[in-house]
C-alpha positions in Angstrom: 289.8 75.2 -93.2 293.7 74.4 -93.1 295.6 76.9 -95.7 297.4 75.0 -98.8 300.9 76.1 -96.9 299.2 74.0 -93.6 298.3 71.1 -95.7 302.0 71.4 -97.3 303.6 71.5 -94.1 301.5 68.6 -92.9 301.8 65.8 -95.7 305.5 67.1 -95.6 306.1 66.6 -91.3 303.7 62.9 -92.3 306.1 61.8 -95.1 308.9 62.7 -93.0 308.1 61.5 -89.8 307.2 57.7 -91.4 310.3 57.4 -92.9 308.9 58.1 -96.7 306.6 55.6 -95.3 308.7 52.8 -94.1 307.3 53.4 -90.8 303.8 51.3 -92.4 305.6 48.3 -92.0 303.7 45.9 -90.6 306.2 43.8 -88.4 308.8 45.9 -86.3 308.4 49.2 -87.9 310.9 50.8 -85.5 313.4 48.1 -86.6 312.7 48.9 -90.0 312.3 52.4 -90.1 316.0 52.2 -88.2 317.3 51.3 -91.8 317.4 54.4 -93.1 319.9 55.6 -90.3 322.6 53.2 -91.6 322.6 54.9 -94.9 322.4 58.4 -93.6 325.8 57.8 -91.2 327.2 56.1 -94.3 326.9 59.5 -96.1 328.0 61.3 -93.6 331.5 58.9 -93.0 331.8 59.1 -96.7 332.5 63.0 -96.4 335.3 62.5 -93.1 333.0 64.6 -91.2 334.3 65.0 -87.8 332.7 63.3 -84.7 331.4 66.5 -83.3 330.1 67.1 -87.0 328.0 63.9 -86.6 327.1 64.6 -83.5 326.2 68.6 -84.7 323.9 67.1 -87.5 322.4 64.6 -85.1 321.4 67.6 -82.6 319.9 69.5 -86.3 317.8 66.8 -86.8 316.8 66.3 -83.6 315.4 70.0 -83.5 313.9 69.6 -86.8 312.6 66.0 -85.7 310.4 67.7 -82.6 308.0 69.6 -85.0 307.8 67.3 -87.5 307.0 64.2 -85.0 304.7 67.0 -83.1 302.9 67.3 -85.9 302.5 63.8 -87.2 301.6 62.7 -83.6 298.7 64.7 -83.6 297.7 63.5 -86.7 298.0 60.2 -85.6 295.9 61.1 -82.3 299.4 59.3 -80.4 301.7 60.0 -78.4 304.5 58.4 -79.8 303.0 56.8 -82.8 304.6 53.2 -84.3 304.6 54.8 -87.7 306.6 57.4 -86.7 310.5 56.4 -86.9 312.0 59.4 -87.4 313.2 59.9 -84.0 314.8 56.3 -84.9 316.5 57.3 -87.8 317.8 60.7 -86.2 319.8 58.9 -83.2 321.9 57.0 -86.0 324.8 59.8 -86.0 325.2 59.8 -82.7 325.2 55.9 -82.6 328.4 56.1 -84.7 330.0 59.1 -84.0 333.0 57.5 -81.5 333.8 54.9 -84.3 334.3 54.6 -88.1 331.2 53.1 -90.0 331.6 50.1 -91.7 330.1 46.5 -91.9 331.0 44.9 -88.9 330.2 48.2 -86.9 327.5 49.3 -88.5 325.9 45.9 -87.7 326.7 45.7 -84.1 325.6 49.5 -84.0 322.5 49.0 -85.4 321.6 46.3 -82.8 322.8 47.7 -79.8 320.9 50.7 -81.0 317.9 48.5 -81.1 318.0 47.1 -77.8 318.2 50.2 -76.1 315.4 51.6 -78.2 313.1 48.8 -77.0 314.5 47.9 -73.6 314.4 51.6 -72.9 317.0 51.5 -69.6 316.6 54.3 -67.5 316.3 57.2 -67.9 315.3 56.4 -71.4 311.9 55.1 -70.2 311.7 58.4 -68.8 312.2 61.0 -71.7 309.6 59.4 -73.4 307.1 60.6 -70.8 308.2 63.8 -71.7 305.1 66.3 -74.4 305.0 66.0 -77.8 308.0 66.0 -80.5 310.1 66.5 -77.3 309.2 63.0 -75.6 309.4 61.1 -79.1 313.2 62.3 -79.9 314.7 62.3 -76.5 314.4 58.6 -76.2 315.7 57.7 -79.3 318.6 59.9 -78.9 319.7 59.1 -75.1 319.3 55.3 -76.5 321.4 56.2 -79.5 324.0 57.4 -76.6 323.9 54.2 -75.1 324.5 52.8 -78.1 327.7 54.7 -79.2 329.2 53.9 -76.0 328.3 50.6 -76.0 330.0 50.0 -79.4 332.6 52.1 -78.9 333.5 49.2 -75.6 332.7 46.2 -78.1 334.9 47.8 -80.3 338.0 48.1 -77.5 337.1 45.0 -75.9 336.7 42.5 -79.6 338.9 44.7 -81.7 
């Protein structure tokens, strides 16, 4: 019999790990779930954070992320379940933090984020190998890597 702080601590990691649910969608629910990142950097442009700010509140909610997306995969009996696009919307800071945030960035940020989080290059395809919370938020953040330096070259190269 789980104790009331247990079952607060798991609907909490649930409700968190899915995105407030968004992570139910029934087509692309990474893709979708990846939404909530744009308004989360948007915050954090809005206050002039610095890029090692971002980058500082990225690495917070990656640690955070690990037990919360532990805890939801075992409830989901998964590895790395589709619901689950928290690891998704934790890689956003890092996706922008070379670059200022607005529309034409965050656009182009937002899909090369995306292909990276589904082509998984290497080593990304690798990390997700990796136990647990651990596995699910090291992909998404090495592809949210990628992604910051791939903007942060579109951006150079386009203007």
């Amino acid at each position: 019999m789980q104790t009331l702080l247990e079952q607060i601590w798991g609907r909490a990691a649930f409700i968190l790990a899915t995105g407030f649910g968004v992570g139910y969608s029934p087509v692309m629910p990474g893709t979708v779930g990846s939404l909530w990142g744009l308004p989360l950097v948007w915050c954090l442009h809005r206050q002039e954070f610095s890029p090692m700010a971002g980058v500082s509140i990225a690495a917070a909610l990656i640690l955070i992320g690990v037990p919360i997306c532990s805890r939801a995969a075992k409830t989901f009996a998964l590895a790395d379940p589709g619901p689950v696009v928290l690891d998704e919307i934790a890689a956003f800071p890092v996706v922008f933090c070379l670059v200022p945030l607005d529309l034409t960035t965050g656009a182009i940020g937002f899909l090369w984020f995306r292909l990276f989080d589904v082509t998984k290059p290497w080593p990304v395809n690798r990390l997700e190998k990796l136990p647990g919370g651990i596995g699910i938020m090291a992909d998404d953040l090495l592809a949210g890597v990628y992604a910051a330096i791939a903007l942060w070259l579109t951006i150079r190269l386009f203007g």
